[in-house]
C-alpha positions as CSV (number, residue, x, y, z in Angstrom):
1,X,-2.9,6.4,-50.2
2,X,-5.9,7.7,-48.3
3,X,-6.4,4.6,-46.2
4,X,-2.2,4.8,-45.1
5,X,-2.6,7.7,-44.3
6,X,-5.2,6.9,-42.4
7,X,-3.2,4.7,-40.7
8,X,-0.1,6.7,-39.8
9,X,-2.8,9.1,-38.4
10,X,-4.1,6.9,-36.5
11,X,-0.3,5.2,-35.3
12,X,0.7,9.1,-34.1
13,X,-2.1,9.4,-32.0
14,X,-2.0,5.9,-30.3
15,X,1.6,6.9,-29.9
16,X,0.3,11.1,-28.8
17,X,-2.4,10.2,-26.4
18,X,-1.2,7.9,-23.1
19,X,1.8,10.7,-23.2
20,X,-0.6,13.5,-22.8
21,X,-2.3,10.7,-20.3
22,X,0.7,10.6,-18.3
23,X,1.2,14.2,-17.9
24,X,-2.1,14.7,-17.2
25,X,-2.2,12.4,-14.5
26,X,0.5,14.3,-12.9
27,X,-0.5,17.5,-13.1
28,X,-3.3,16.8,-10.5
29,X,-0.4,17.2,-7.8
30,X,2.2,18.8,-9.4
31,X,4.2,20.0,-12.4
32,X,5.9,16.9,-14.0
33,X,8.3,19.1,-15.9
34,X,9.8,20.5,-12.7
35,X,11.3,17.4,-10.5
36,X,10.1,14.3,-12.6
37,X,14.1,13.0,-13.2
38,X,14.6,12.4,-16.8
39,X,14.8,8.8,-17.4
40,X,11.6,8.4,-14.9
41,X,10.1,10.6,-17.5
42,X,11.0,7.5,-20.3
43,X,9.5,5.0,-18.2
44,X,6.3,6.1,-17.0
45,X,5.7,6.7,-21.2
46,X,7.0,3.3,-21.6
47,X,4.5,2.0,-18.9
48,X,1.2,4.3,-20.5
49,X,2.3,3.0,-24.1
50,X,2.6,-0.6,-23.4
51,X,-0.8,-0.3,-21.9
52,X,-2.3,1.7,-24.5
53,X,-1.1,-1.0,-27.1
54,X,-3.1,-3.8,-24.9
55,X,-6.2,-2.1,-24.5
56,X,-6.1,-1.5,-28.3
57,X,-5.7,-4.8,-29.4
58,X,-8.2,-6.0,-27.2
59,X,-10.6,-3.6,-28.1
60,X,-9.8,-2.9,-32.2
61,X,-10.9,0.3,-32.3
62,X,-8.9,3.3,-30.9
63,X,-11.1,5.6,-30.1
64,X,-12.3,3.4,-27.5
65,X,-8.8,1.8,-26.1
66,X,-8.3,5.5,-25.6
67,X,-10.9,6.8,-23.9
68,X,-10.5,4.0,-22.0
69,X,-7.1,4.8,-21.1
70,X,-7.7,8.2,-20.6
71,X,-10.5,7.2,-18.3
72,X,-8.5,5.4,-16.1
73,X,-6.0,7.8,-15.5
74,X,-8.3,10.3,-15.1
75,X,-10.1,8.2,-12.4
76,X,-7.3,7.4,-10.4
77,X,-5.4,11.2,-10.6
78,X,-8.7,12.2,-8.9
79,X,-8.7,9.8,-6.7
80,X,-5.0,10.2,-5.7
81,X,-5.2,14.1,-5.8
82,X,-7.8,13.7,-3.0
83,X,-5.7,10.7,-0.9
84,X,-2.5,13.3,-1.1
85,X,-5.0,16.4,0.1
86,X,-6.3,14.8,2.8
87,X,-3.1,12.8,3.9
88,X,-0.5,14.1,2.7
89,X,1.1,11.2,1.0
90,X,-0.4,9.2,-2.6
91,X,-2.4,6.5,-3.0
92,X,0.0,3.3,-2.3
93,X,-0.4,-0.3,-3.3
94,X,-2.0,-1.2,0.3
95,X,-4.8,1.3,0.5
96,X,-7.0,-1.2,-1.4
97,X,-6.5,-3.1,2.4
98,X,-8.0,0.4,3.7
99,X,-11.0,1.2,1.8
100,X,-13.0,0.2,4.3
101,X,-11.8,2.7,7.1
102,X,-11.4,5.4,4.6
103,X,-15.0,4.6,3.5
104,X,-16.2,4.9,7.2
105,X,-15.0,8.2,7.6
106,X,-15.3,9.9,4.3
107,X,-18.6,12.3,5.4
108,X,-16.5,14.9,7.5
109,X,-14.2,15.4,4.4
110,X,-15.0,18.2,1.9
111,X,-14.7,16.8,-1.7
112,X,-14.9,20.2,-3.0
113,X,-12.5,20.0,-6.1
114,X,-9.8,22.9,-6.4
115,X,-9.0,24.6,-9.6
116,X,-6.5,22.5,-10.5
117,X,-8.6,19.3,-10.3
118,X,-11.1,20.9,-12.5
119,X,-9.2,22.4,-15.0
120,X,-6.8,19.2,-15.3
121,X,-10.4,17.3,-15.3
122,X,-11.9,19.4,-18.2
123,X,-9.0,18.9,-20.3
124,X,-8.9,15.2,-20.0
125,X,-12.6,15.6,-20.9
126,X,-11.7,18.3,-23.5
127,X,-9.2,15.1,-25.2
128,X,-12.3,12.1,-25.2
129,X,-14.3,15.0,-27.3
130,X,-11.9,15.5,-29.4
131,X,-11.5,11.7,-30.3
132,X,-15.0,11.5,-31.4
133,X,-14.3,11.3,-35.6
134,X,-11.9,9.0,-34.7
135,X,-12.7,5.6,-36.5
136,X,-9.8,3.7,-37.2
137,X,-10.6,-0.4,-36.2
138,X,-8.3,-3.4,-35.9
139,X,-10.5,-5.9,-38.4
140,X,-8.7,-8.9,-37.2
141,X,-10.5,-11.7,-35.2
142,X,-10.1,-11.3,-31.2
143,X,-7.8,-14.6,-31.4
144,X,-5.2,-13.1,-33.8
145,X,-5.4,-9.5,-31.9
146,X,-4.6,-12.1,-28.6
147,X,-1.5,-12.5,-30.0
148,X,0.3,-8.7,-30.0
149,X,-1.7,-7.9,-26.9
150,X,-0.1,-11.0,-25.0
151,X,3.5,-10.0,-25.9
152,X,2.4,-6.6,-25.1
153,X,1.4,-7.7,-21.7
154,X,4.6,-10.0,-21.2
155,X,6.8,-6.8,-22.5
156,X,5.3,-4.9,-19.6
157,X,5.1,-7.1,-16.8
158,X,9.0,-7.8,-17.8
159,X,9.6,-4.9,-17.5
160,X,7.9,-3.3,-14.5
161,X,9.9,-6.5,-12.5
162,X,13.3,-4.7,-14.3
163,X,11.8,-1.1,-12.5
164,X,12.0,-3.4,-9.2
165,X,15.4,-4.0,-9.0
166,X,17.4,-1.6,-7.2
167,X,20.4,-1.9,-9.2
168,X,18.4,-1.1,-12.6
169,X,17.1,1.7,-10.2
170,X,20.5,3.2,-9.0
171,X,21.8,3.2,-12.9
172,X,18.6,5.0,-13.8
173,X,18.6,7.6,-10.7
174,X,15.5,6.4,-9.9
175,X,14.6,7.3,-6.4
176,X,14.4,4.3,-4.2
177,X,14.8,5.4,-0.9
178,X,11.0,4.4,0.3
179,X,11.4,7.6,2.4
180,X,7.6,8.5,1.8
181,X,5.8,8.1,-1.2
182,X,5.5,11.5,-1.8
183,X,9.3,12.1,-2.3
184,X,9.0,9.1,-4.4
185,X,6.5,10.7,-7.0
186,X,7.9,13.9,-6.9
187,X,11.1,12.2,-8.7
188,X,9.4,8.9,-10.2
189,X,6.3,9.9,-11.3
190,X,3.3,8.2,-10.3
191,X,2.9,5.3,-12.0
192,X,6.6,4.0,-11.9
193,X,6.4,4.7,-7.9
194,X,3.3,2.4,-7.9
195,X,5.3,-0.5,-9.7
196,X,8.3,-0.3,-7.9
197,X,6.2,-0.3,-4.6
198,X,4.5,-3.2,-5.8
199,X,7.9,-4.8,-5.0
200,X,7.1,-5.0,-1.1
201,X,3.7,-6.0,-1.5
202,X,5.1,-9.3,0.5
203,X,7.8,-9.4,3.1
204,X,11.1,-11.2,2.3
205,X,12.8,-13.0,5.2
206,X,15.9,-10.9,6.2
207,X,19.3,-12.3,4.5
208,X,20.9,-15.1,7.1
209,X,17.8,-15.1,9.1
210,X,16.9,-18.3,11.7
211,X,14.0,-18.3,13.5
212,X,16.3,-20.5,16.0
213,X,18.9,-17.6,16.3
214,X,16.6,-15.0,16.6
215,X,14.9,-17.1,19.5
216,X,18.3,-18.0,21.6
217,X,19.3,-14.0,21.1
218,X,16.1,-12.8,22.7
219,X,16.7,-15.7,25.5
220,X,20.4,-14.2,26.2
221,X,18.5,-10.5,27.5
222,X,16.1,-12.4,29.6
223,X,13.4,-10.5,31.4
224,X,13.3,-9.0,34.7
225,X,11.9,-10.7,37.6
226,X,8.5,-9.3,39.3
227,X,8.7,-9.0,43.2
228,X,5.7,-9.9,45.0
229,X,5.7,-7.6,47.1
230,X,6.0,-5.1,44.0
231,X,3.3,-2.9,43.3
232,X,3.0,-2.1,40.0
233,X,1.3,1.0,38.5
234,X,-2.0,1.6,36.4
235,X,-0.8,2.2,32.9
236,X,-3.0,4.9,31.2
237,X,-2.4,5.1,27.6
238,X,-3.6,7.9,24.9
239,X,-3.2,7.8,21.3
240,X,-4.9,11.2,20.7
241,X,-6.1,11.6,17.2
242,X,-3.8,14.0,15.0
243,X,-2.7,15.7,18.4
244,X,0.3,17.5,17.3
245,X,2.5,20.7,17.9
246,X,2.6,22.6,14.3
247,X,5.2,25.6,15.5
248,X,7.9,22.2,14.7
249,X,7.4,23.5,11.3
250,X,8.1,27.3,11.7
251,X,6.8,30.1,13.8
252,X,3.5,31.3,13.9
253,X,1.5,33.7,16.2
254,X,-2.0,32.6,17.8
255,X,-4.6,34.7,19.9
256,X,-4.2,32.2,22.8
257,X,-2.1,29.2,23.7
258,X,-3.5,26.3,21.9
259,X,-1.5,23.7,24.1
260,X,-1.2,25.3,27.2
261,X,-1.7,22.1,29.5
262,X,1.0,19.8,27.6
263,X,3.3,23.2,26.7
264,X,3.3,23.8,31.0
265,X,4.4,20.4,31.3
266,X,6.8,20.8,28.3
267,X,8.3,24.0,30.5
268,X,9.3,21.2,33.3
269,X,7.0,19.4,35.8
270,X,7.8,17.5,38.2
271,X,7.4,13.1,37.8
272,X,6.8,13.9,34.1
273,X,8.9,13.0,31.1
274,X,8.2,14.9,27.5
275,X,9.7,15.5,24.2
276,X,9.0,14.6,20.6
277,X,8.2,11.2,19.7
278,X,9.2,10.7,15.5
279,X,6.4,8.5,13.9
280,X,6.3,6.8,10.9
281,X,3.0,8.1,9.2
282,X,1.5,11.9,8.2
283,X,-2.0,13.3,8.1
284,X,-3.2,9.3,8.1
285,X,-2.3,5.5,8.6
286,X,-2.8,5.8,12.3
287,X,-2.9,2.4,12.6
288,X,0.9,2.4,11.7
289,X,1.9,4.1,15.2
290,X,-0.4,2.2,16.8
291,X,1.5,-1.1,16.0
292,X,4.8,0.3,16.6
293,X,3.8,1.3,20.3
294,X,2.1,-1.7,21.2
295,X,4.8,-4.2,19.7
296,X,8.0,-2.6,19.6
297,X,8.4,-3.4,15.9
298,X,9.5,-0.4,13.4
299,X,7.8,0.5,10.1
300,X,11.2,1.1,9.1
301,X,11.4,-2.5,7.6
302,X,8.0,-2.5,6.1
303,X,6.7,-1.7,3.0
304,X,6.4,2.3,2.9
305,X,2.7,2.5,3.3
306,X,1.6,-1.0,4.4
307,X,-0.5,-1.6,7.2
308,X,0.3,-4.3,9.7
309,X,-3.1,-4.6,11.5
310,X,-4.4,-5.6,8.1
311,X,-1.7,-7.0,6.3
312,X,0.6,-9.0,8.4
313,X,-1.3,-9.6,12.0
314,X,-3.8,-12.7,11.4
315,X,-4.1,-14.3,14.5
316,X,-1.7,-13.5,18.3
317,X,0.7,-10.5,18.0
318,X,3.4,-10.3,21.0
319,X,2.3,-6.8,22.6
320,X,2.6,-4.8,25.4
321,X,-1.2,-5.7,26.4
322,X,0.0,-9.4,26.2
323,X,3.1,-8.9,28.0
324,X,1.5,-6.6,30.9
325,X,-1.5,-9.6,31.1
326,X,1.0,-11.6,32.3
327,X,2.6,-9.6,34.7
328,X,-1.5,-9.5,36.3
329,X,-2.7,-6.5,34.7
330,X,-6.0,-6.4,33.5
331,X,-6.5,-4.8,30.5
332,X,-8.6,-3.1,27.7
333,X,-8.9,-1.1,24.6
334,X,-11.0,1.6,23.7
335,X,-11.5,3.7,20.5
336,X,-14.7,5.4,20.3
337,X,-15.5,4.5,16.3
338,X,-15.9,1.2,14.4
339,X,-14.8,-2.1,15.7
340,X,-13.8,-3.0,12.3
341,X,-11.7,0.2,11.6
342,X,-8.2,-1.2,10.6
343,X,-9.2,-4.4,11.6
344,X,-9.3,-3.6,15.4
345,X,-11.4,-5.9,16.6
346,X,-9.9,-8.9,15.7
347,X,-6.4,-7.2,16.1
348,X,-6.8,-6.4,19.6
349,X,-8.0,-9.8,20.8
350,X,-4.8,-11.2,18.8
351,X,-2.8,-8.8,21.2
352,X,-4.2,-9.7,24.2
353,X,-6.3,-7.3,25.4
354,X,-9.2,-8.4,27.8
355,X,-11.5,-6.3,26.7
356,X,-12.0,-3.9,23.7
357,X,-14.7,-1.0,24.1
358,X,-15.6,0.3,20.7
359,X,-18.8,3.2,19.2
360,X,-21.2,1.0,20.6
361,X,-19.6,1.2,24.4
362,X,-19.8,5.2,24.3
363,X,-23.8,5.2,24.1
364,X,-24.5,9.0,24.8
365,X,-21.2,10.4,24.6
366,X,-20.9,13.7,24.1
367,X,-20.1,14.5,20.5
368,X,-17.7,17.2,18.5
369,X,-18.4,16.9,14.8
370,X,-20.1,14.3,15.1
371,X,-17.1,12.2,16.5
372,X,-16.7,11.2,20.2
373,X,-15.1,13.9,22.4
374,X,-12.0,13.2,23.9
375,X,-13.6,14.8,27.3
376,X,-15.9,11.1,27.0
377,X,-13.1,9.5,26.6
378,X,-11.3,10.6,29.5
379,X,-14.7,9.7,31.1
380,X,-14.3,5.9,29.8
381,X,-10.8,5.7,31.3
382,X,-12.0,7.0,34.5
383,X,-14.6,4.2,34.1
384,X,-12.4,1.5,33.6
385,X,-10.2,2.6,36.5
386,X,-12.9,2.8,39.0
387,X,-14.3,-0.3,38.2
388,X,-11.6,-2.8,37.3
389,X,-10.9,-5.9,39.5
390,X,-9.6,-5.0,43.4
391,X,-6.2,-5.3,43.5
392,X,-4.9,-6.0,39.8
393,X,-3.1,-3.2,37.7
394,X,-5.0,-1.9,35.1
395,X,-3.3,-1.3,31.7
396,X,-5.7,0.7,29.4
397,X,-4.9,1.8,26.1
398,X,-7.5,4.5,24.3
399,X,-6.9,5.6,20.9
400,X,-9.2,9.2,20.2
401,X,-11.5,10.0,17.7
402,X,-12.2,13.7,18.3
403,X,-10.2,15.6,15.9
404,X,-9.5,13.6,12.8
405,X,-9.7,15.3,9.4
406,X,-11.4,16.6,8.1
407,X,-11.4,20.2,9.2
408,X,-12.7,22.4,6.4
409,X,-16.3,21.7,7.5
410,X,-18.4,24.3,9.6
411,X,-20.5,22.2,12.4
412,X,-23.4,23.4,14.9
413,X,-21.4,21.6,17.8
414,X,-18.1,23.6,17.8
415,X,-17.0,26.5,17.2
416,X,-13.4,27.3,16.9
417,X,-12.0,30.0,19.3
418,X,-8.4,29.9,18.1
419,X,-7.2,32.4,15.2
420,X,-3.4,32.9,13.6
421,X,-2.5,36.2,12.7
422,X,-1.4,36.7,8.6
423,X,-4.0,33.5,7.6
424,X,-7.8,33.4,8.0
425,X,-7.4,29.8,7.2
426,X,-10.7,27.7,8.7
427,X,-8.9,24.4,8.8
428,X,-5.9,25.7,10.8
429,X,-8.2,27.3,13.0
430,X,-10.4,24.2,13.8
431,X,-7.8,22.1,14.1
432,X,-5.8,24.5,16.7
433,X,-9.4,25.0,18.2
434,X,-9.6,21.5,18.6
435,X,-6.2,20.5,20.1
436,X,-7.0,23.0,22.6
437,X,-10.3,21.2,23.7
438,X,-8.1,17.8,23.7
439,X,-5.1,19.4,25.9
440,X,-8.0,20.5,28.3
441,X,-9.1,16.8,28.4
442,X,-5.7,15.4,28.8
443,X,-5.3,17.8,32.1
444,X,-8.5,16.6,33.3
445,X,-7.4,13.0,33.4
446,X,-4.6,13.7,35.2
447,X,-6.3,15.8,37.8
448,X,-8.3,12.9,38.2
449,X,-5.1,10.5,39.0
450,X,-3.2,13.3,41.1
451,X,-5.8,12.6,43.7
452,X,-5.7,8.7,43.0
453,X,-5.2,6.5,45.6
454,X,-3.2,4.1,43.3
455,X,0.1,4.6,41.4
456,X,-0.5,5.6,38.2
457,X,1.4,6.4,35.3
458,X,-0.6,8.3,32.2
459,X,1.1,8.6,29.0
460,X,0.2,10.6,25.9
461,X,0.9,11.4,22.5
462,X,-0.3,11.9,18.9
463,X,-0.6,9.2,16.2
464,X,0.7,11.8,12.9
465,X,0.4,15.5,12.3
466,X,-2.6,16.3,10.5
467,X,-2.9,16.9,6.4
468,X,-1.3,19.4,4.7
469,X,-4.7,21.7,4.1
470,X,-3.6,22.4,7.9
471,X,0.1,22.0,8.1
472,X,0.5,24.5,4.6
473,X,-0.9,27.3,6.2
474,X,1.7,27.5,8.6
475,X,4.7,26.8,6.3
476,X,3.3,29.5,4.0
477,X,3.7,32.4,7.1
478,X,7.5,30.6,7.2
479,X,8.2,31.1,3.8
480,X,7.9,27.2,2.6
481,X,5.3,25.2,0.5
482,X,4.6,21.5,1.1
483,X,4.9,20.8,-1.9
484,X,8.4,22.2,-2.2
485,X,9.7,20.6,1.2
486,X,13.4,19.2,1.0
487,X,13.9,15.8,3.3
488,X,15.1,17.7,6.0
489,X,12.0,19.8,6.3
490,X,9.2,16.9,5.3
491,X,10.9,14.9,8.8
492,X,9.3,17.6,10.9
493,X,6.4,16.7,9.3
494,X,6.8,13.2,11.2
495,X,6.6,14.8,15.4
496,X,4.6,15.1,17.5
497,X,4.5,15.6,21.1
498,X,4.5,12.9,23.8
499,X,4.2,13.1,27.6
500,X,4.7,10.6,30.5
501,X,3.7,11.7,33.4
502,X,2.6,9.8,36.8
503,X,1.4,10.8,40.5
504,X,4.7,9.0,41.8
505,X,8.0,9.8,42.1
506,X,9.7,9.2,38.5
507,X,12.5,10.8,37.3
508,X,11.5,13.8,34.8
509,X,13.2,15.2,32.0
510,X,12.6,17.3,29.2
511,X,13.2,17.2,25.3
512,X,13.9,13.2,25.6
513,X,13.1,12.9,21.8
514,X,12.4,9.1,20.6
515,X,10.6,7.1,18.5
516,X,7.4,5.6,18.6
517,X,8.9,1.8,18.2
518,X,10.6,2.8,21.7
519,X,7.9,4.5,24.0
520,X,6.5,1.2,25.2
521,X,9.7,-0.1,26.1
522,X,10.7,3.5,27.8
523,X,7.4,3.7,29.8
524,X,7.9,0.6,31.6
525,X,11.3,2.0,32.3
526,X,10.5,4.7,33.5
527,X,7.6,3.7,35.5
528,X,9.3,1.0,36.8
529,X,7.8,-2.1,35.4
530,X,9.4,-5.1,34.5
531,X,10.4,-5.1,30.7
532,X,10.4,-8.4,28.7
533,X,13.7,-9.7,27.0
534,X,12.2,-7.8,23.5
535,X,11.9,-4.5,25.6
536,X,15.4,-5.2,27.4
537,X,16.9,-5.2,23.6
538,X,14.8,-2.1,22.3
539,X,15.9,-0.2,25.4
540,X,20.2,-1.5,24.6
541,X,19.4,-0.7,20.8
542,X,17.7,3.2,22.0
543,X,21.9,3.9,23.5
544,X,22.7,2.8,19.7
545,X,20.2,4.6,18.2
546,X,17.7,7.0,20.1
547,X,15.2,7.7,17.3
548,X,14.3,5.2,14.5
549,X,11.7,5.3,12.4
550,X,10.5,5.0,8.5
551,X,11.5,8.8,8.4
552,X,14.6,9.1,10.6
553,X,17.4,6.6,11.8
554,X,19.8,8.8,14.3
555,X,23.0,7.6,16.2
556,X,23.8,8.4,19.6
557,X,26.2,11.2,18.3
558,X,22.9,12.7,16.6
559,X,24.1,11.8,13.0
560,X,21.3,10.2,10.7
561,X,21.7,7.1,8.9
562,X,19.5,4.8,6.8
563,X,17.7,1.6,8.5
564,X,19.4,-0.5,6.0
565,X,23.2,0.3,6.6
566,X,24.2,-2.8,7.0
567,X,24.9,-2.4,10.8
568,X,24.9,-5.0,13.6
569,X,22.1,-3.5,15.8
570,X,20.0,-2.8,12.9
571,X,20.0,-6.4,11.5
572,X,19.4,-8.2,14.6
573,X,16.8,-5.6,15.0
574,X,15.3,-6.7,11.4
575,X,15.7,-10.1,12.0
576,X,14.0,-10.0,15.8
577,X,11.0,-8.2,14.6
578,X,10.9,-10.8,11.7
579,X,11.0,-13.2,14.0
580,X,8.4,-11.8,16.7
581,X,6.0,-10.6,13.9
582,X,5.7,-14.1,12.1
583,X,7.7,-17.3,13.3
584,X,7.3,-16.6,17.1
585,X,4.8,-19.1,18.7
């Protein structure tokens, strides 16, 4: 009697523990009893269970197939706690294509845990004590414990495919929108957001696509003919580093202007064009609105998450530096870290680009938290310009360094100036403190191509806002939590300022919101350059819809829409990117 009770001891808590896992797990983030939707509660258990049940009939003995458990989530909740602290959205199936870039810069981050972490830490710890006069042992041979443990492992990887379908999803009220992950775990839980993620791991071809029809359509819109007498401008391209405008997200009152340069131009300037540009990415993935300037393409019909640079891009990429090489321009690259960040280096080449400057081209640049400051690289641009090839354009594209996270960290080489009145936050301030140092460089470099003998046309604008140790701060003096953001408020999350602005007469306007897959097309517009029969379609589908991105699809009458409604534009758009990012020769 002794030994089944035992037993059913032993069954309760093999059947107790991955639950307490589960929950455990989630409360790293956030409380799992307060938007976890019910049956997504039923199938994250399911999911611990089954692999509780594996790991003990491998192992035979419980107390260790549950520690090991335990461990494991444990592991990865602090893992993914951190990921969502210092970018805002979980850890996704495609950061393991990442860990060397998140590796590179992971000593200006501050690891300290919160009290969350460590409490939720101590009682995982607090559950592996208490299993200690826990003895109960499978006795069978491994070969016969194979058996349970293989039908165990069929059960689950049945059913984690049944989590992929979308209808099983929609029965379920699972949440399958792929709007960002973190409105994905706030209502699927972790784990089940993982699996059903694990579904785009691999692009499918778009239903009815040709690679022949997608060719003759981009041959119907043609290009535009270059003049020779036509002179076409320098291109000066910025990707600043989490340069964003935070009063998108509420109002909030500072002891000086922390964008005065860009917020002058904002106010209407003559030959300049500004506005919000919606990106697809927040607090990280930089890379992401990288690709969608430089090619056009959308994240919108990627996995949520992915990263094209290392995922999708293994050898020549159609690209604005491609396109503009063959209009004459010479061109180049900058970005003042590793060549191998995101895959760069080979990325770049595959592009086009001439010429790719990375750390090792900035020598003794002058530093700001140990990072490059943008003031250098305004310096390399200027570099480029005055000695590139007499008589060619020069197209130069320079992605910042200078103020990426993190910013809780005191340094001897800056000092933040900027405060916010009702906060004493340090990471709002140095990050203010810093845009303000990066506006002053942006004026700079157009001060230098006012007085230019050339035309030249300068455009910048911010890869993502920065985390939510910054952004939360300032939705706090509004009223909100990031943690409680509905999906109308988490899209402001998503803009960030963008300027064209060029010492030649262009046509200015103001607010001219867009979308990051648009800019390139719209700067050549604008500027009057040429634009390639994949530009001349972006710029027809921008009059269908002006913004569209992973975040936001709008109409022209301003209404929003998903990027999978079905529509004309928005399939030929899906099946032209298909074709451009993987059948085009």
């Amino acid at each position: 009697m002794k030994k089944y009770g035992k037993w059913a001891g032993g069954a309760a808590l093999a059947l107790i523990l991955p639950a307490v896992y589960f929950y455990l797990l989630e409360f790293y983030t956030r409380n799992p009893f307060e938007q976890i939707r019910p049956y997504a509660h039923l199938f994250n258990l399911l999911l611990f269970e089954m692999a509780g049940g594996i790991l003990f009939c491998i192992c035979g003995r419980l107390r260790m197939s549950c520690r090991i458990l335990g461990a494991v989530a444990m592991v990865f909740g602090i893992a993914n706690a951190y990921v969502v602290r210092f970018r805002t959205n979980p850890i996704v199936p495609w950061d393991i294509f990442s860990l060397r870039t998140a590796a590179s810069v992971a000593d200006n981050y501050d690891f300290t845990p919160d009290v969350r972490m460590v409490a939720v830490t101590l009682l995982f710890l607090a559950v592996f004590a208490a299993l200690q006069p826990v003895r109960l042992r499978i006795r069978f041979p491994l070969w016969m414990r194979a058996v349970p443990a293989a039908a165990l492992f069929i059960a689950l990887s049945v059913f984690s495919g049944v989590l992929q379908q979308e209808s099983f999803q929609n029965r379920y009220r699972l949440y399958n929108k792929l709007f960002t992950p973190t409105v994905m775990t706030k209502y699927d839980g972790t784990v089940v957001t993982l699996v059903m993620n694990m579904a785009y791991m691999s692009i499918e071809r778009p239903s009815g696509y040709r690679a022949a029809e997608s060719a003759e359509i981009l041959a119907d819109y043609g290009e535009t003919e270059v003049e020779e007498t036509e002179e076409l401008p320098n291109i000066i391209v910025v990707m600043n580093e989490a340069f964003s405008d935070l009063a998108v997200l509420g109002d909030f009152k500072t002891n000086m202007d922390y964008m005065p340069f860009v917020h002058r131009l904002q106010a209407g300037a003559p030959d300049t064009v500004t506005g919000m540009l919606n990106v697809s990415v927040c607090g990280g993935n930089t890379a992401n609105t990288e690709f969608e300037f430089l090619t056009g393409n959308t994240m919108a019909f990627l996995p949520q998450g992915s990263v094209p640079y290392q995922q999708y891009i293994n050898g020549s990429c159609a690209s604005l530096a491609g396109y503009l090489g063959q209009l004459g321009y010479q061109t180049a690259a900058t970005h003042p870290y590793n060549a191998g960040g995101w895959d760069r280096d080979s990325v770049y080449d595959g592009m086009g680009f001439d010429e790719s400057i990375f750390r090792e081209g900035y020598g003794s640049a002058y530093r700001i938290r140990n990072y490059v400051s943008d003031e250098s690289c305004v310096d390399k641009l200027i570099e480029l310009y005055e000695e590139k090839e007499e008589g060619r354009p020069l197209f130069a594209f320079c992605v910042t360094m200078q103020n990426h996270g993190g910013y809780e960290e005191a340094t001897e080489d800056f000092t933040p100036d900027v405060s916010v009145e009702g906060t004493d936050n340090y990471s709002l301030e140095q990050y203010l403190s810093l845009i303000r140092v990066s506006d002053a460089a942006m004026e700079r470099l157009t001060q230098y191509f006012a007085a230019a003998d050339e035309k030249t046309v300068v455009v910048i604008f911010g890869d993502h806002q920065p985390g939510d140790a910054v952004a939360g701060p300032v939705l706090s003096l509004n009223g909100k939590s990031y943690r409680t953001l509905d999906e109308e408020e988490l899209k402001l999350r998503y803009q960030v300022p963008y300027v064209i602005w060029a010492n030649y007469d262009i046509e200015e306007e103001q607010n001219a919101d867009t979308s990051a897959n648009y800019l390139g097309a719209e700067l050549l517009r604008r500027a009057g350059v040429p634009t390639d029969a994949y530009q001349n379609f972006l710029l027809e589908l921008k009059e269908v819809y002006p913004i569209f991105s992973t975040v936001r699809t709008v109409d022209a009458d301003g209404a929003e829409t998903e990027p999978d409604a079905g529509d004309e534009w928005i399939e030929r758009y899906r099946k032209l990117q298909y074709y451009r990012l993987f059948d085009e020769e």
